[in-house]
MARBA-3410 file (N, C-alpha, C, O; in Angstrom, 1 decimal):
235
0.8,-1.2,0.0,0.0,0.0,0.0,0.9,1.2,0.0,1.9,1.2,0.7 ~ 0.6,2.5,-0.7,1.5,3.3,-0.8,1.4,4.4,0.1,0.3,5.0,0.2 ~ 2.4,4.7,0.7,2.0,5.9,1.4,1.0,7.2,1.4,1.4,7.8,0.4 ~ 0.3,7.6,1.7,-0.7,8.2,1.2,-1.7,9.4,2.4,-2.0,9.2,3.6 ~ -1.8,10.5,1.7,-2.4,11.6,2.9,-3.6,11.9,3.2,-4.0,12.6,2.3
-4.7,11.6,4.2,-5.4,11.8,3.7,-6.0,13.6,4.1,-5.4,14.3,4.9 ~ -6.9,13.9,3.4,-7.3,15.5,3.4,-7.7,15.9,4.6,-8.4,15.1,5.3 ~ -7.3,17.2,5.2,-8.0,17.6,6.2,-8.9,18.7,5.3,-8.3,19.7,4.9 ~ -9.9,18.6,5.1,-10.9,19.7,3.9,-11.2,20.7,4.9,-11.5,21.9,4.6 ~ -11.1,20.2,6.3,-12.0,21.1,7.5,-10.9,22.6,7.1,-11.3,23.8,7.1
-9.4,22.2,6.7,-8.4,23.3,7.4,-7.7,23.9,5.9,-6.8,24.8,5.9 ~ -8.3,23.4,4.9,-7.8,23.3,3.3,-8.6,24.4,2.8,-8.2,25.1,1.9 ~ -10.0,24.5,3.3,-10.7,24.6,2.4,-10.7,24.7,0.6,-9.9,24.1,-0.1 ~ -11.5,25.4,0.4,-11.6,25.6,-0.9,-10.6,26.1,-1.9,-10.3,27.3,-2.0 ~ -10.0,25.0,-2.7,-8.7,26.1,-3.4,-9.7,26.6,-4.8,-10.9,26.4,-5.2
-8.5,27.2,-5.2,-9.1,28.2,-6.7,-10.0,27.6,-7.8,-11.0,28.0,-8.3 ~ -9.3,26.5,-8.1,-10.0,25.8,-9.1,-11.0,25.3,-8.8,-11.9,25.2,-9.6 ~ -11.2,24.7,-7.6,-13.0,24.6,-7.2,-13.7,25.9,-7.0,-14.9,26.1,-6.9 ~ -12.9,26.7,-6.9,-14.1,28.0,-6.9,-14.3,28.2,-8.3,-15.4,28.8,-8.2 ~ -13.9,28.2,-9.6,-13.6,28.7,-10.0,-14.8,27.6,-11.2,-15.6,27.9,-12.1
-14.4,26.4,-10.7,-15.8,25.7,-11.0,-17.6,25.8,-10.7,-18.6,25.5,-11.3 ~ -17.1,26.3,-9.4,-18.5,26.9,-8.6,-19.2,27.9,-9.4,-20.3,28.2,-9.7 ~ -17.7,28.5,-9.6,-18.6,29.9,-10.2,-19.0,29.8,-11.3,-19.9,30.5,-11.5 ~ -18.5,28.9,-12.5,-19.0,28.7,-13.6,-20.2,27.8,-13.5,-20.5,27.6,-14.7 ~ -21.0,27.3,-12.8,-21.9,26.3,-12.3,-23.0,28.0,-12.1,-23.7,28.5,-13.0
-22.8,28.4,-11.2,-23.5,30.0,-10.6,-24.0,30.5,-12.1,-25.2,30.5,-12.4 ~ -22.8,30.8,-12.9,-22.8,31.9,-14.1,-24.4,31.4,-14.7,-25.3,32.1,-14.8 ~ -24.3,29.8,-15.0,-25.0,28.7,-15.7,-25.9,29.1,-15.6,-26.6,29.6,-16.5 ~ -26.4,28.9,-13.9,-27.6,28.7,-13.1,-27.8,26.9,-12.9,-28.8,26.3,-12.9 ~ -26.5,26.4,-12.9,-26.4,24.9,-12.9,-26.5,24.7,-11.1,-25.9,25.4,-10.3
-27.2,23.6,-10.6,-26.9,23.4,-9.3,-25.8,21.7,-9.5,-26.0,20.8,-10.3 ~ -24.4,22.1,-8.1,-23.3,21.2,-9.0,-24.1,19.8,-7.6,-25.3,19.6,-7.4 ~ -22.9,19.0,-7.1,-23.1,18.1,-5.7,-23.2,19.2,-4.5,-22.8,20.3,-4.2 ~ -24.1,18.0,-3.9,-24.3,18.7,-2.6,-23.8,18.0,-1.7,-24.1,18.5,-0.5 ~ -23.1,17.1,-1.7,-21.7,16.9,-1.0,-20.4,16.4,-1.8,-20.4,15.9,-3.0
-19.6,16.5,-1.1,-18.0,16.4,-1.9,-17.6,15.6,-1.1,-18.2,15.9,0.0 ~ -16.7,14.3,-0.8,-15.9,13.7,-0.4,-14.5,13.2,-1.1,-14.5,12.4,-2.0 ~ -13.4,13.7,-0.6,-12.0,13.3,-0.7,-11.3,11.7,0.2,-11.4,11.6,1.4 ~ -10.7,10.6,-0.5,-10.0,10.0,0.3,-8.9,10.4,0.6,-8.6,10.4,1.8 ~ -8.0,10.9,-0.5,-6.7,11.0,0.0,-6.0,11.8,-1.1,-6.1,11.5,-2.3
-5.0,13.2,-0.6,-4.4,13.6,-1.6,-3.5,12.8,-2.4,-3.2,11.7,-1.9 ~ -3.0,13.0,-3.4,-2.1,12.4,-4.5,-1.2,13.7,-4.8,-1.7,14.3,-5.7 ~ -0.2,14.3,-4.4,0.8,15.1,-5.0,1.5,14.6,-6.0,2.0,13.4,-6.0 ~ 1.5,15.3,-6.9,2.0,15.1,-8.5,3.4,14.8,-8.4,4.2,15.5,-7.9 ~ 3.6,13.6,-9.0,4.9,12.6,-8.6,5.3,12.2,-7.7,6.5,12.2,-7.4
4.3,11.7,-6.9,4.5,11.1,-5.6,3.7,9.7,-6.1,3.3,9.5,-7.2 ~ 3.6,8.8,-4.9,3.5,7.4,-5.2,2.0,7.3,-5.5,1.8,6.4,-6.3 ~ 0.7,8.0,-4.9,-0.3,8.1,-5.0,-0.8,8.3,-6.3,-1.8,8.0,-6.9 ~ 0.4,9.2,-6.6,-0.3,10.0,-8.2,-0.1,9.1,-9.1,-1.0,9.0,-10.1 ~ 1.2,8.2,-9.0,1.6,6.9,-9.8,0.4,5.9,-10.3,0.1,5.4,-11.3
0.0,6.0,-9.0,-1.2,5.1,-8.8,-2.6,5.5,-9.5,-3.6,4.9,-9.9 ~ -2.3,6.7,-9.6,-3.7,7.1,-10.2,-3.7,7.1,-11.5,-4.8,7.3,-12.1 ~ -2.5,7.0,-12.1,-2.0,7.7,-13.3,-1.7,6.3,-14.0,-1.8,6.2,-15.3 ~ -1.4,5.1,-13.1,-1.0,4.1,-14.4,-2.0,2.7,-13.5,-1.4,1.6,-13.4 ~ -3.0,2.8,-13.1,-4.0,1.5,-12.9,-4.5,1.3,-13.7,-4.8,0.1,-13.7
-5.1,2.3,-15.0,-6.0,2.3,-16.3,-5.1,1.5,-17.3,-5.5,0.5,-18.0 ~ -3.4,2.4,-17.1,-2.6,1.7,-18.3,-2.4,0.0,-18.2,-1.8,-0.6,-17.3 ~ -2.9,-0.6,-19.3,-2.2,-2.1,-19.5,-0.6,-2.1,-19.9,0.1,-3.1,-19.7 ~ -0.1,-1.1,-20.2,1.1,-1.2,-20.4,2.5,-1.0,-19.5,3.7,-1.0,-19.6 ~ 1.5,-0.6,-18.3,2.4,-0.1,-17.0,2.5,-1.5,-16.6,1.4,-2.1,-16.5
4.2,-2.2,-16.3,3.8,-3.6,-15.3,3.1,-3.1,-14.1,2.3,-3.9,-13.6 ~ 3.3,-1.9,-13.4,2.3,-1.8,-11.8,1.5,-1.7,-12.0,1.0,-1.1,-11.1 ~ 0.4,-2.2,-13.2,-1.0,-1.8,-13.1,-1.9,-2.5,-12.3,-2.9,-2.1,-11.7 ~ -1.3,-3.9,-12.1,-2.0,-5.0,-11.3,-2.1,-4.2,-10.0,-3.2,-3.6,-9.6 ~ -0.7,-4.2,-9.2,-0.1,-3.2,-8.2,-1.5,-2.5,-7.6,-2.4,-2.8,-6.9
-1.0,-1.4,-8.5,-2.0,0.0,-8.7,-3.0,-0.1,-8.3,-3.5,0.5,-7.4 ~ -3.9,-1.4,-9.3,-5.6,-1.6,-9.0,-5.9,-2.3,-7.6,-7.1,-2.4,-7.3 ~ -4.8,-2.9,-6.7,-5.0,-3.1,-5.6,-5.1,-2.0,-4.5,-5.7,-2.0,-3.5 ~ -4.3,-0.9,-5.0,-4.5,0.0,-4.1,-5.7,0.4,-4.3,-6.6,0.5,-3.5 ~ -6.1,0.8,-6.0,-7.6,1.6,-5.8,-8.5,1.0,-5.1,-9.4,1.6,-4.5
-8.3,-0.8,-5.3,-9.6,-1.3,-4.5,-9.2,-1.1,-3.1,-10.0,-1.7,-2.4 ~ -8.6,-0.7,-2.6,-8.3,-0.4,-0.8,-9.0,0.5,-0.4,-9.7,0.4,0.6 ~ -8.7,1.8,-1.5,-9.3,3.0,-1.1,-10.6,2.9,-1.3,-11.3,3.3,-0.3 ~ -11.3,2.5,-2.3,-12.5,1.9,-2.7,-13.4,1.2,-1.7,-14.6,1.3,-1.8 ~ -13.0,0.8,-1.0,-13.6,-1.1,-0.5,-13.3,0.1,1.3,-14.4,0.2,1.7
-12.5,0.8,2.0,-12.4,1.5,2.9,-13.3,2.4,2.5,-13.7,2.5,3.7 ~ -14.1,3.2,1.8,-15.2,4.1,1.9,-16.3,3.6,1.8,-17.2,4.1,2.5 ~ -16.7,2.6,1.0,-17.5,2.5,0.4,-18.3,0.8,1.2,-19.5,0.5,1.4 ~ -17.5,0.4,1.4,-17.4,-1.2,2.1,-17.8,-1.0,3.3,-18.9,-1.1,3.7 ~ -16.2,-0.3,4.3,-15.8,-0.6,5.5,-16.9,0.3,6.2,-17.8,-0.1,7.0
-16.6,1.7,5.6,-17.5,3.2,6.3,-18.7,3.4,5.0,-18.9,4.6,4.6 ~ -19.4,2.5,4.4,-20.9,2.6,3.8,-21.9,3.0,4.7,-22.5,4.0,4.2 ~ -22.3,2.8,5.7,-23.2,3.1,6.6,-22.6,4.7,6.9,-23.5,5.5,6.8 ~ -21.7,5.1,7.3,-21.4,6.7,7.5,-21.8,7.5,6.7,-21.9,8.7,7.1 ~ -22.3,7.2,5.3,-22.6,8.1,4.3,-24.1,8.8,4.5,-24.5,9.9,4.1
-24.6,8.0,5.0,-26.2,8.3,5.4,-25.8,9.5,6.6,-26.2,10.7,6.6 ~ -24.9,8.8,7.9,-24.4,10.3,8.6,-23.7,11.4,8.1,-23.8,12.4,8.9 ~ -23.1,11.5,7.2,-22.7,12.4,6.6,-23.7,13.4,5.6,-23.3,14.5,5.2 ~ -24.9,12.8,5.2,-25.7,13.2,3.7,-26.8,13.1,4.4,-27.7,13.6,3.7 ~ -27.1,13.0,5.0,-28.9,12.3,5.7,-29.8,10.8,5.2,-31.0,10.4,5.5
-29.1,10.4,4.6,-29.8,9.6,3.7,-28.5,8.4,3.0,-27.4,8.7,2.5 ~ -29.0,7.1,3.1,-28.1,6.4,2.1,-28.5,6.5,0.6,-29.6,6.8,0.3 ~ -27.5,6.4,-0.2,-27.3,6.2,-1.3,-29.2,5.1,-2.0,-29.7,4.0,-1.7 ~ -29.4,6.1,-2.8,-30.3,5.2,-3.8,-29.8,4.4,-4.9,-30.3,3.3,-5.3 ~ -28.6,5.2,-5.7,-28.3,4.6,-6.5,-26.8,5.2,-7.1,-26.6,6.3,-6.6
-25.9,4.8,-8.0,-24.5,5.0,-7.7,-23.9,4.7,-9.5,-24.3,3.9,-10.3 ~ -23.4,5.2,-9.5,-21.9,5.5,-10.8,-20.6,6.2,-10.8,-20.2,7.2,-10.2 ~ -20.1,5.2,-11.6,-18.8,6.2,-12.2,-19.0,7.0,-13.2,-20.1,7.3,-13.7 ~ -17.9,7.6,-13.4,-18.0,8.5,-14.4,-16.6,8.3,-15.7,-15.4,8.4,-15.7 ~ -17.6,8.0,-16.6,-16.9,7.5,-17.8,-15.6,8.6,-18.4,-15.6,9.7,-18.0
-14.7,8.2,-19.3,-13.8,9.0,-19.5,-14.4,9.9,-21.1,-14.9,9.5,-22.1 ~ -14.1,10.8,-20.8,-14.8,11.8,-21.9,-14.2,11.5,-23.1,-13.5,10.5,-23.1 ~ -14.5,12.4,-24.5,-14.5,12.0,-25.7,-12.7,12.7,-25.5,-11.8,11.9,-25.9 ~ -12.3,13.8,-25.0,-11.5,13.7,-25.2,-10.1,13.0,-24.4,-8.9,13.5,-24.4 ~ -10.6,12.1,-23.7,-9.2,11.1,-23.1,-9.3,10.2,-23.9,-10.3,9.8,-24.5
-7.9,9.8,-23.9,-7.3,8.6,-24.4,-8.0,7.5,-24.1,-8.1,6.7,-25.0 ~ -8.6,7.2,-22.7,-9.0,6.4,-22.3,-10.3,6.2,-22.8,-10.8,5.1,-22.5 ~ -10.9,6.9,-23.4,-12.6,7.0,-24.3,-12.6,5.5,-24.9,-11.7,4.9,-25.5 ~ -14.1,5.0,-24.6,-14.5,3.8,-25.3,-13.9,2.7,-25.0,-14.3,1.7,-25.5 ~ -12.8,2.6,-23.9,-12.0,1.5,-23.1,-12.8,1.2,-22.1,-13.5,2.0,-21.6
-12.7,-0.3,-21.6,-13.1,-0.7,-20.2,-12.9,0.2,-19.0,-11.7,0.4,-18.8 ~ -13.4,0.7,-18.4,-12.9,0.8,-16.9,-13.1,0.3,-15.8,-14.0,-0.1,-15.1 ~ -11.6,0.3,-15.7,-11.3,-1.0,-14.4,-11.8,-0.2,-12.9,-11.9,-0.8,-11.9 ~ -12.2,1.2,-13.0,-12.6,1.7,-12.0,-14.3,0.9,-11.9,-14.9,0.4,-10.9 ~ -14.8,0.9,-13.0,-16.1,0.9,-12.5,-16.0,-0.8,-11.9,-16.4,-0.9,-10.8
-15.6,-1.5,-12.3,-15.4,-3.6,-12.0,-15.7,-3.5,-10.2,-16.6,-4.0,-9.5 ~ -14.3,-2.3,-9.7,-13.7,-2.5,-8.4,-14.9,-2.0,-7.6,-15.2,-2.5,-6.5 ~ -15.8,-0.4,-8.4,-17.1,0.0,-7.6,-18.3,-1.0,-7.6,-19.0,-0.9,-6.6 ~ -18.7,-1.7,-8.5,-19.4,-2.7,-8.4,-19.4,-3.8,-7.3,-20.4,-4.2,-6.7 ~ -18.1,-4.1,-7.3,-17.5,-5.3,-6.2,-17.9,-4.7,-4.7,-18.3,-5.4,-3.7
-17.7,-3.1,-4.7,-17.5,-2.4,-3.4,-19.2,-2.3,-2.9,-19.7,-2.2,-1.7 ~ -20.0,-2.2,-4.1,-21.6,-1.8,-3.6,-22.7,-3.1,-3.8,-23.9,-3.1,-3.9 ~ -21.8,-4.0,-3.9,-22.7,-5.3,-4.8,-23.1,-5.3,-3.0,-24.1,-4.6,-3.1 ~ -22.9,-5.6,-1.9,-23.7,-6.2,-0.4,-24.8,-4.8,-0.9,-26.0,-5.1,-0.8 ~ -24.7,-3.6,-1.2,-26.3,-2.6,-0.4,-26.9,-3.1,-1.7,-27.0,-1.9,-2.1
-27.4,-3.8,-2.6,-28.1,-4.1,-3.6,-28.6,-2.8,-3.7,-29.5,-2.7,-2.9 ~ -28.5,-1.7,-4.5,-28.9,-0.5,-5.1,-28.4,-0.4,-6.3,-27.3,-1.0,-6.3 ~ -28.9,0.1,-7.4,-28.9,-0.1,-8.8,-27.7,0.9,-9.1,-27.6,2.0,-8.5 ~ -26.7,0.3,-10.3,-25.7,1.3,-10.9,-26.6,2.3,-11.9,-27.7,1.9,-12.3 ~ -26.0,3.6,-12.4,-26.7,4.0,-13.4,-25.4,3.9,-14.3,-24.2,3.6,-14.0
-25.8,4.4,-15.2,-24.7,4.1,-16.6,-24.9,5.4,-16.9,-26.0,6.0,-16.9 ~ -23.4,6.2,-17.1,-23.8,7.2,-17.8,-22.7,7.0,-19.3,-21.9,6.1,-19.4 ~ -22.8,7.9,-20.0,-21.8,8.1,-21.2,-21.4,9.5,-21.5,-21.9,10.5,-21.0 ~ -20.7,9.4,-22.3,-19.7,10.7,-22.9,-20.5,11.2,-24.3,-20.3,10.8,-25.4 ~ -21.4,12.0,-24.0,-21.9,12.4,-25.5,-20.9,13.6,-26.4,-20.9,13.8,-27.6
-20.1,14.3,-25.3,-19.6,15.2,-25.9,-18.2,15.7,-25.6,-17.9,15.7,-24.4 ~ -17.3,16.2,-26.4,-15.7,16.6,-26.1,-15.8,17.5,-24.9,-16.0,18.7,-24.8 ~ -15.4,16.6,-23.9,-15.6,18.2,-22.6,-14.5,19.1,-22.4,-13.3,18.9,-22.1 ~ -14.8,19.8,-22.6,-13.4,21.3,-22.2,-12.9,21.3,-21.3,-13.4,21.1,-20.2 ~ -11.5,21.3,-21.5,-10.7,21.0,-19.8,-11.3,22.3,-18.9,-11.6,23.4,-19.3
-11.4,22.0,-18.0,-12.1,22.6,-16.7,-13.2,23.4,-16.6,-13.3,24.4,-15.8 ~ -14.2,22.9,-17.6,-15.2,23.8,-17.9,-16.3,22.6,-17.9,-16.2,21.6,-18.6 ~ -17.3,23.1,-16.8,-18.5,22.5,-16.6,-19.3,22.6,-17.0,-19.7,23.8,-17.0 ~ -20.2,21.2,-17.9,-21.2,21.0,-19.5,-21.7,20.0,-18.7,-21.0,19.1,-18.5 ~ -22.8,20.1,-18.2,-24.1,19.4,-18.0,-24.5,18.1,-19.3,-24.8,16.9,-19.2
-24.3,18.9,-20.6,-24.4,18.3,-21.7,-23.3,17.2,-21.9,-23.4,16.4,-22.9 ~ -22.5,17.2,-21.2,-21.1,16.0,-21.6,-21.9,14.6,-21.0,-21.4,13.7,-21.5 ~ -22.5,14.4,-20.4,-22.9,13.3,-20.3,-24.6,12.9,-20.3,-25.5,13.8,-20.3 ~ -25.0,11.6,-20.4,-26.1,11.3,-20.8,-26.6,9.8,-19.9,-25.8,8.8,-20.0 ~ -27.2,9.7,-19.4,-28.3,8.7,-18.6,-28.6,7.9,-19.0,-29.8,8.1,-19.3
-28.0,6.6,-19.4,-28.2,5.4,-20.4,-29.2,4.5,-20.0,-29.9,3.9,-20.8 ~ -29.4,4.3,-18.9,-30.1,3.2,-18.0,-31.6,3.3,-18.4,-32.3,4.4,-18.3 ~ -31.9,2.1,-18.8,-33.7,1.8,-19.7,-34.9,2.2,-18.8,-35.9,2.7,-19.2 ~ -34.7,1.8,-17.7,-35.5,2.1,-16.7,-36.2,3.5,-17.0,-35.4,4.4,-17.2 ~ -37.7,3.6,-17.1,-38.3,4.6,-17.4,-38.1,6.2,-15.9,-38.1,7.4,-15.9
-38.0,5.3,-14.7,-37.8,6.0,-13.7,-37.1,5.5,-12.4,-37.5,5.0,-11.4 ~ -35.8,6.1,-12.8,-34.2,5.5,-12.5,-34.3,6.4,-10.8,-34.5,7.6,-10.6 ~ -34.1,5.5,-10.1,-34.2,5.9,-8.7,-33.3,7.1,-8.0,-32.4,6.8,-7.3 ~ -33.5,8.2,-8.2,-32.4,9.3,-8.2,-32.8,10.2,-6.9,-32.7,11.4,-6.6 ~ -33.2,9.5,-6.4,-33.1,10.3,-4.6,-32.1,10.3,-4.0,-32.0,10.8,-2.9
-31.3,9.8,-4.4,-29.8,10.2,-3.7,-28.8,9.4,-4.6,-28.7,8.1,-4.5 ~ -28.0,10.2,-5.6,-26.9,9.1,-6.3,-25.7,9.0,-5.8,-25.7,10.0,-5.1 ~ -24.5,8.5,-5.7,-23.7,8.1,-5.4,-22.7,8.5,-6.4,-22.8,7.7,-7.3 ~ -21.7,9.3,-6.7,-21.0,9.4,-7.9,-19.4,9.1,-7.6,-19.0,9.6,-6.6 ~ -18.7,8.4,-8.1,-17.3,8.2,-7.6,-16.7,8.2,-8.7,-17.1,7.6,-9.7
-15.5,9.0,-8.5,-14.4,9.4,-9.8,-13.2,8.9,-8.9,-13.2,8.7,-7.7 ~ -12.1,8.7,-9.8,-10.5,8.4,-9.4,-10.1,9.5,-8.9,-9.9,9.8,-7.7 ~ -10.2,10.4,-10.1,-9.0,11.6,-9.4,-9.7,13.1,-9.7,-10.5,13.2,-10.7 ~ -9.6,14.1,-9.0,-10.2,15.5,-9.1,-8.9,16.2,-9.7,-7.9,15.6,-9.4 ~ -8.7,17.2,-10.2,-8.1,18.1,-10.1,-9.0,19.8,-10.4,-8.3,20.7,-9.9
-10.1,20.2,-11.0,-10.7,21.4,-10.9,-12.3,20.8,-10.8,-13.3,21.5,-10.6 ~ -12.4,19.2,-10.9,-13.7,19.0,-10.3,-14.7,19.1,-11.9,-15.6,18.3,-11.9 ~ -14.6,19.7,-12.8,-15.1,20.0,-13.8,-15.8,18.7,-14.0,-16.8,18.5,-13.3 ~ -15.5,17.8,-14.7,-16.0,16.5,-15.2,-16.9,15.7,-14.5,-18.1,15.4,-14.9 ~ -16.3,15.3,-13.3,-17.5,14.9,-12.1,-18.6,16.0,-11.6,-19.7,15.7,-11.1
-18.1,17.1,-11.8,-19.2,18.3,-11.4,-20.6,18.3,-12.6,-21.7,18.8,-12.6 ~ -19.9,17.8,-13.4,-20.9,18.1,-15.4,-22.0,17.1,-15.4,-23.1,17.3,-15.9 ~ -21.5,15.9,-14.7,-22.4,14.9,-14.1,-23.3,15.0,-13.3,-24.5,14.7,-13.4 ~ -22.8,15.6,-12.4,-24.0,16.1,-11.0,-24.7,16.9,-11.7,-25.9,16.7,-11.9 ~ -24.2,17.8,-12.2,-25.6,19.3,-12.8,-26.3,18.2,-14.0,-27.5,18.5,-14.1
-25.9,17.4,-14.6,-26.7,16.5,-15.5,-27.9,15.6,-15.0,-29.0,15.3,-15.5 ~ -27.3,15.2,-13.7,-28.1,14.5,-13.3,-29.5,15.0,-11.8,-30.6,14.6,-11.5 ~ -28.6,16.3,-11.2,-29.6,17.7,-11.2,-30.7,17.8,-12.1,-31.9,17.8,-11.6 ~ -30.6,17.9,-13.0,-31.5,18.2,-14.2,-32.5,17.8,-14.8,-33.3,18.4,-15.5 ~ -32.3,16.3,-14.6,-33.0,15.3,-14.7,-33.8,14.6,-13.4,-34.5,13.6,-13.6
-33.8,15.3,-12.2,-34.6,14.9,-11.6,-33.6,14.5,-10.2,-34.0,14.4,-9.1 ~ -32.8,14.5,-10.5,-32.1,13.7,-9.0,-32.0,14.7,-7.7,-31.5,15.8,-7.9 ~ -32.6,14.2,-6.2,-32.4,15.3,-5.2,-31.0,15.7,-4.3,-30.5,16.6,-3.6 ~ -30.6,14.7,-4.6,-29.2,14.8,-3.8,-27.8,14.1,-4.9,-27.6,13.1,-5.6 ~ -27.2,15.1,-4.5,-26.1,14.4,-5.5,-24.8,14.5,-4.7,-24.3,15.6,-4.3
-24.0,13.1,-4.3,-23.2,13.2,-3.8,-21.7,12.6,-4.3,-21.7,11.4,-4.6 ~ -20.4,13.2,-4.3,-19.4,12.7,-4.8,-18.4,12.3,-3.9,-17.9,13.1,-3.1 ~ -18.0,11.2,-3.9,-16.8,10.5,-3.8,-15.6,10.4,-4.8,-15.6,9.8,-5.9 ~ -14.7,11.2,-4.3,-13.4,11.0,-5.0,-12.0,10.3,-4.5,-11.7,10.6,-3.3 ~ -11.4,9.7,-4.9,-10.5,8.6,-4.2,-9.3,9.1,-4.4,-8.2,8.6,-4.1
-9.6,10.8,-5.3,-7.9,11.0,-4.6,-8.1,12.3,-5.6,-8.6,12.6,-6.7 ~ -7.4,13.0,-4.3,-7.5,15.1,-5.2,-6.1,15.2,-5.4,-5.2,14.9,-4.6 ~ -6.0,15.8,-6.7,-4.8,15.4,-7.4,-4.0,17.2,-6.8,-4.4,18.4,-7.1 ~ -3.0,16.8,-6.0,-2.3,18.5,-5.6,-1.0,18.6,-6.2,0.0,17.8,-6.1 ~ -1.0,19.8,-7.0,0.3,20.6,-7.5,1.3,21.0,-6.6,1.5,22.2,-6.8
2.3,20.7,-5.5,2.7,21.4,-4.7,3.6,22.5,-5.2,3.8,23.4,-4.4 ~ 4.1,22.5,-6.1,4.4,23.6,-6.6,3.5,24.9,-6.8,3.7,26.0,-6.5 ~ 2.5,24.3,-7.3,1.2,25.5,-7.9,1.0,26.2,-6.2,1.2,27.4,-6.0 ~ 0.6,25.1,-4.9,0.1,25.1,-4.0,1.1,26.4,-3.3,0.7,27.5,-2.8 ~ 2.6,25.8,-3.5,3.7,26.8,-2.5,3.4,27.9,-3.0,2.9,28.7,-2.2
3.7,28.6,-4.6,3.3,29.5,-5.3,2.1,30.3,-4.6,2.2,31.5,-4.1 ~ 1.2,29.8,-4.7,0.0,30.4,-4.6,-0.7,30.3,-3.0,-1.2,31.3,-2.4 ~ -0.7,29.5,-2.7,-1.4,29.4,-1.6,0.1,29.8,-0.5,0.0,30.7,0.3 ~ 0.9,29.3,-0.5,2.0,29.6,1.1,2.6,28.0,1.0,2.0,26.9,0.7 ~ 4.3,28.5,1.6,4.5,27.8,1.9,3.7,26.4,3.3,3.7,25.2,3.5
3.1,27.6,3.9,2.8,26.7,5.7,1.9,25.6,4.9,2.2,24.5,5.2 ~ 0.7,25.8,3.8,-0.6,25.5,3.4,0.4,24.2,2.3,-0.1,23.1,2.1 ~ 1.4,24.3,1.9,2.2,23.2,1.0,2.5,22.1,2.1,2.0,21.0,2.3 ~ 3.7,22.7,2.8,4.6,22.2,3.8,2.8,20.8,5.1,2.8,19.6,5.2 ~ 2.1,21.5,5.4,0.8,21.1,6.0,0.4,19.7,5.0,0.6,18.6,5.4
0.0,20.1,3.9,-0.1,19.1,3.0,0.7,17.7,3.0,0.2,16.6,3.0 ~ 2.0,18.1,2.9,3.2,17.4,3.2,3.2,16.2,4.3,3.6,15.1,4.2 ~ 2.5,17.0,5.6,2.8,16.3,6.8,1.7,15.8,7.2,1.7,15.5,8.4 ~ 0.8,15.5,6.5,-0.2,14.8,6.6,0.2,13.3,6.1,1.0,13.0,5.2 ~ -0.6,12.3,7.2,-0.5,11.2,7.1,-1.4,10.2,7.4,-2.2,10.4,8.3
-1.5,8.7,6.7,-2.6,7.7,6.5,-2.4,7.6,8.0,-1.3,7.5,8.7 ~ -4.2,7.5,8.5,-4.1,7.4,9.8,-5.6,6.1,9.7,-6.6,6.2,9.0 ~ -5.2,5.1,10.5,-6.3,4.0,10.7,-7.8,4.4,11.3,-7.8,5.1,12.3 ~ -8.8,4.0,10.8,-9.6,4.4,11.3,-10.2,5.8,11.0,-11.0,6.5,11.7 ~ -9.6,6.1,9.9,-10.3,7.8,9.7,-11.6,7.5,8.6,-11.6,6.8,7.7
-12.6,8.3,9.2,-13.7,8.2,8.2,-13.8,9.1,7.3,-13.6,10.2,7.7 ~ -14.1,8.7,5.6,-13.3,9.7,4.9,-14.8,10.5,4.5,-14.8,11.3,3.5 ~ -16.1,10.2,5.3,-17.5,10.7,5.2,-17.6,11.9,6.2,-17.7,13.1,5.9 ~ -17.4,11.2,8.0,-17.6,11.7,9.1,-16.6,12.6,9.2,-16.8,13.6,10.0 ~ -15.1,12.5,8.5,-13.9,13.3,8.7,-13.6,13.0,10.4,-13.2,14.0,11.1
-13.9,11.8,11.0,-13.5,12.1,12.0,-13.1,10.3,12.4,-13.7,9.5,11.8 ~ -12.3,10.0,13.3,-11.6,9.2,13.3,-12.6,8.1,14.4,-13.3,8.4,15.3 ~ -12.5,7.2,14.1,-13.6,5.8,14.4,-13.4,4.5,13.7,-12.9,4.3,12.6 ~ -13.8,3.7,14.3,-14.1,2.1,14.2,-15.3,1.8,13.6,-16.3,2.0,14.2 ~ -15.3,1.4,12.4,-16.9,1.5,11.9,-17.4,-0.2,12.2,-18.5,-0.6,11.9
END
């Protein structure tokens, strides 16, 4: 298992690029998730980020590696602390997805081995996946409601509380395009799980302070931390 940080959001708050998604959501009149959940930072070239970066590749030998860690992080939110989400949101999950890779990644029209591992992780609460797809080239960090589409036949897809889980964040855009899509269509709660916020520490020292980089830095995988309640327990 790789070393790994997880977020204090309480002391982090909001950096730029989620505001900056917010606000483009505002401009819209889009409403985005109405909760956000982080497992664990990934600093760019560190071992996390590795991990995030080559689980998809078949051509990386660590991919096997890799997809053991994602199911850790996976199977620890979603498995271990499932029942915390209802404390955290008011409500459990009705129903749950990934989020497909857009038209413009490489990874478009490929399997995703993310979605296998979230399946595995929600198959005990028997609640239905929804399928979404990529209808359209989404703009790097620009939030389009229109980039995705609600595949699932079911005339009336149980959307009282969805479940959305992405790998990695970096301005939120793509998993945000989802929520306002599925906002729009009827759903009351929209909640995201992400298994790793992708941080620049460079961009961070720059911009934000050294203390706010250095802080990042010194954070560490601690047993027992609930990545819903943000607060440390035995589930």
């Amino acid at each position: 298992m790789p070393s790994m940080r997880r977020p204090e959001v309480r002391t982090m708050g909001i950096v730029p690029s989620m505001r900056q998604t917010q606000r483009q959501a505002r401009t819209q009149g889009l409403r985005t998730a109405d909760t956000i959940r982080f497992g664990y930072y990934a600093c760019k070239g560190g071992q996390l980020y590795r991990v995030m970066q080559g689980y998809k590749n078949s051509d990386d030998a660590s991919a096997t590696e890799y997809l053991n860690d994602i199911k850790y992080i996976a199977f620890d939110a979603l498995r271990i602390h499932y029942d915390c989400i209802a404390s955290c949101t008011g409500a459990p999950p009705t129903a749950w997805a990934t989020i497909p890779s857009t038209k413009s990644s490489p990874n478009y029209g490929k399997p995703n081995p993310l979605n296998a591992v979230i399946a595995q992780a929600m198959a005990p609460n028997g609640i239905p996946q929804l399928r979404l797809e990529a209808t359209t080239t989404n703009t790097h960090n620009t939030i389009n409601p229109r980039t995705f589409n609600l595949t699932n036949t079911s005339d009336e897809p149980p959307l009282n509380h969805v479940l959305l889980v992405e790998d990695s964040w970096v301005s939120g855009a793509t998993v945000q395009s989802a929520a306002a899509m599925l906002h729009q269509i009827g759903a009351e709660h929209v909640t995201i799980y992400c298994l790793a916020r992708i941080i620049d520490l460079r961009w961070t020292r720059r911009e934000l302070g050294e203390q706010v980089s250095n802080g990042i830095m010194a954070l560490r995988h601690e047993t027992h931390w609930c990545p819903w309640t943000l607060q440390k327990h035995k589930p």
